[in-house]
C-alpha positions in Angstrom: 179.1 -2.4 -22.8 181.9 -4.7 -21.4 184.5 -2.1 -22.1 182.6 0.6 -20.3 182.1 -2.2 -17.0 185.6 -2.7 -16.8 186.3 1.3 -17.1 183.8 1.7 -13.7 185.4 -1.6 -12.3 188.6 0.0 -12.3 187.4 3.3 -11.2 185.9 1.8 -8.4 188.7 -0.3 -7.3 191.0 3.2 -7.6 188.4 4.5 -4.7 188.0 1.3 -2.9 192.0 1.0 -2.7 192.4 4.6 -1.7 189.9 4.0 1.1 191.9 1.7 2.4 195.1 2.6 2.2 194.3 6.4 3.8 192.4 4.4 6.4 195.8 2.2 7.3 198.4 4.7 6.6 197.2 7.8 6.4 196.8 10.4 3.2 200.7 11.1 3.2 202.0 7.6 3.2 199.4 7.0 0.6 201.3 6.6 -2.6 199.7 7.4 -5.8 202.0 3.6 -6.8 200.4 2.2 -3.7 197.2 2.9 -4.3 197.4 1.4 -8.4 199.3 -1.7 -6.9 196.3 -2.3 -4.4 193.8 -1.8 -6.9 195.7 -4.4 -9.3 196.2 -1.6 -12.2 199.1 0.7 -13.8 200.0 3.9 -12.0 199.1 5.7 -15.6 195.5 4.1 -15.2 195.2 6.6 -12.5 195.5 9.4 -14.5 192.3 8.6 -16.9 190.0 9.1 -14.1 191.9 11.7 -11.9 194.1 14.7 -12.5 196.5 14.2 -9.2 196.3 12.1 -5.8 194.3 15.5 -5.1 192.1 14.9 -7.3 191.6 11.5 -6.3 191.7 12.1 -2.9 188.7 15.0 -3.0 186.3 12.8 -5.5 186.5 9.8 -3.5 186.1 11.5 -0.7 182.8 13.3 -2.2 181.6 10.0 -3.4 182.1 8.6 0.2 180.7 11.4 1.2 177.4 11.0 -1.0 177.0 7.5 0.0 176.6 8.2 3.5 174.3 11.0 3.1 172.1 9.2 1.1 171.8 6.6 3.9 171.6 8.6 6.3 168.3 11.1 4.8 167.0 7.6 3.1 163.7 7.2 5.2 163.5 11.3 6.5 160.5 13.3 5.9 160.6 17.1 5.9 157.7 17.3 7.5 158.4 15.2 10.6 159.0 17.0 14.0 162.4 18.7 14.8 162.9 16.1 17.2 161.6 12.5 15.1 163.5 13.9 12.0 166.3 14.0 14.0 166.5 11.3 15.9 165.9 9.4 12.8 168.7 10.9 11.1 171.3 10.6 14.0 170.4 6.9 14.1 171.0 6.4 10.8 174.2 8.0 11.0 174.8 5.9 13.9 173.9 2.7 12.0 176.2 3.8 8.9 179.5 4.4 10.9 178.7 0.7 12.3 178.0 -1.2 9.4 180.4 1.2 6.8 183.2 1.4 8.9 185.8 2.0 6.2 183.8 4.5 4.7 182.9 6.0 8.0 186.4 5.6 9.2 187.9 7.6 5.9 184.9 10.6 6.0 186.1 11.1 10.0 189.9 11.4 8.4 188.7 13.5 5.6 187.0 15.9 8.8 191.2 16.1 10.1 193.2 16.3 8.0 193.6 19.7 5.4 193.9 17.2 2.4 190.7 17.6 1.3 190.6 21.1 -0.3 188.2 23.8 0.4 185.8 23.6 -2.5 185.8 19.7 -2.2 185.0 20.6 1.6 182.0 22.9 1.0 180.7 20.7 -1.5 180.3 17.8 1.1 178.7 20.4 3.4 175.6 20.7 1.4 175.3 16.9 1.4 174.3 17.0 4.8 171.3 20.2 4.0 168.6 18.2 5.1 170.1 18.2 8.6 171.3 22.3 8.1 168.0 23.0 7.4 166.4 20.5 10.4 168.3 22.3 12.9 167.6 25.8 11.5 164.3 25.1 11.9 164.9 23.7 15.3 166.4 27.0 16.1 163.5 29.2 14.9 160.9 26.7 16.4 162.8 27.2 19.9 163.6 23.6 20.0 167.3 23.7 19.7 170.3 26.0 21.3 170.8 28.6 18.8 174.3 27.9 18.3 176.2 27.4 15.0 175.8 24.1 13.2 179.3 23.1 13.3 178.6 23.3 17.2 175.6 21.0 16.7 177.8 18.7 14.8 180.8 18.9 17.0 178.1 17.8 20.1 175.8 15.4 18.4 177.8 13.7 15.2 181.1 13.9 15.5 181.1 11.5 19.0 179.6 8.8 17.3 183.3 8.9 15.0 185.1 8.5 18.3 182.4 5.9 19.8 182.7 4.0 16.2 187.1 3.9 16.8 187.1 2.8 20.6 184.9 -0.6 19.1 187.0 -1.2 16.1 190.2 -1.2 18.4 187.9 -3.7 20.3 187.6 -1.1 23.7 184.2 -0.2 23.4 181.0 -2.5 22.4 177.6 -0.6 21.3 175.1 -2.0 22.1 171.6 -0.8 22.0 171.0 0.6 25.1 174.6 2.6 24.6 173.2 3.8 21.3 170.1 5.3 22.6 172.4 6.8 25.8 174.5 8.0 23.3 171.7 9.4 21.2 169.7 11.2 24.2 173.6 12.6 25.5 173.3 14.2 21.8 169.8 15.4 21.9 170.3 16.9 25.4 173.0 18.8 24.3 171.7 20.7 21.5 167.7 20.9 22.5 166.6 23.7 24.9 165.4 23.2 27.7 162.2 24.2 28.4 
C-alpha cells in the first residue's frame, strides 16, 4: 500500500510541477528536466506515468480540466431553470478561477495555446455537457440567443479568465458587487430579450 502512495505521490507532484512551470514559463520553456527537477524526481520517472511532455501535457491538462468541472456542476440540478442553473454554474466557475488560480490560470493557457492536441481538446469539451446541454435547452426554450456555444463561452466564461489575470497582477479587485456586474454583463449577453 505504501509503494502504491508513493507511486500517486510522485504522479501528482509530476502534474503539480508541470502546472506550475507552464503557468511561469509557458509550455515551450517547459522542460521535460524542469519539470522532474521541480517535482524532486529523475527525468526517467517521467516516463512510467507518461509517454512524452505531450502526453503529460494533455493528461494533466484533462485532470485539471476534470477538477474544475466537477466544482463547477457540484450543487447543479438538471431540473432548475435555464436561468438559476446557470447562474449557479457561472458562479461557481467564478468562484474556482478565484480560489484555483493555478489551475484556473493553466486551463485558460491550455484554451491558447495548440499544445493540447485535438482529441485531448474534445475530450475536455464534454466535461463541460451539463452547461452544452443547459444552453441548448436555453435555445429551444427561447431563453438564450441561438448562437453557437463557443459564442456563449467566448461572452459569458472566458471574461472571467481575463477578470481572474488583471487581480493576480494586482490591477483589478473582485469584489462582490463586481462579480454579480460581471455575472448579469454575461447573462445579458447571451439571454434574449424579450
Amino acid at each position: 500500500m505504501a509503494k502504491l502512495q508513493k507511486s500517486i505521490d510522485k504522479r501528482n507532484a509530476l502534474v503539480k510541477a508541470t502546472i506550475q512551470l507552464v503557468n511561469n514559463n509557458g509550455f515551450h520553456a517547459t522542460s521535460m528536466s524542469k519539470i522532474a527537477k521541480m517535482a524532486k524526481v529523475s527525468p526517467a520517472t517521467i516516463y512510467l506515468y507518461f509517454e512524452n511532455k505531450q502526453d503529460l501535457v494533455n493528461q494533466t491538462y484533462l485532470e485539471v480540466k476534470s477538477g474544475y468541472t466537477d466544482y463547477a456542476f457540484a450543487n447543479y440540478n438538471p431540473e432548475m431553470t435555464v436561468e438559476a442553473g446557470f447562474r449557479l454554474i457561472w458562479h461557481r466557475i467564478a468562484d474556482f478561477k478565484l480560489k484555483e488560480c493555478e489551475s484556473a490560470l493553466f486551463l485558460a493557457q491550455c484554451d491558447n495555446t495548440p499544445m493540447i492536441d485535438e482529441p485531448s481538446r474534445q475530450e475536455g469539451i464534454k466535461h463541460l455537457q451539463p452547461l452544452l446541454d443547459l444552453w441548448e435547452r436555453g435555445k429551444k426554450e427561447g431563453i438564450i440567443k441561438p448562437i453557437s456555444n463557443y459564442l456563449l463561452y467566448a461572452y459569458t466564461i472566458n471574461p472571467l479568465s481575463f477578470l481572474m489575470s488583471a487581480q493576480i497582477r494586482g490591477t483589478f479587485v473582485l469584489d462582490k458587487n463586481q462579480i454579480e456586474e460581471a455575472y448579469q454583463a454575461a447573462w445579458s449577453s447571451i439571454k434574449l430579450c424579450n
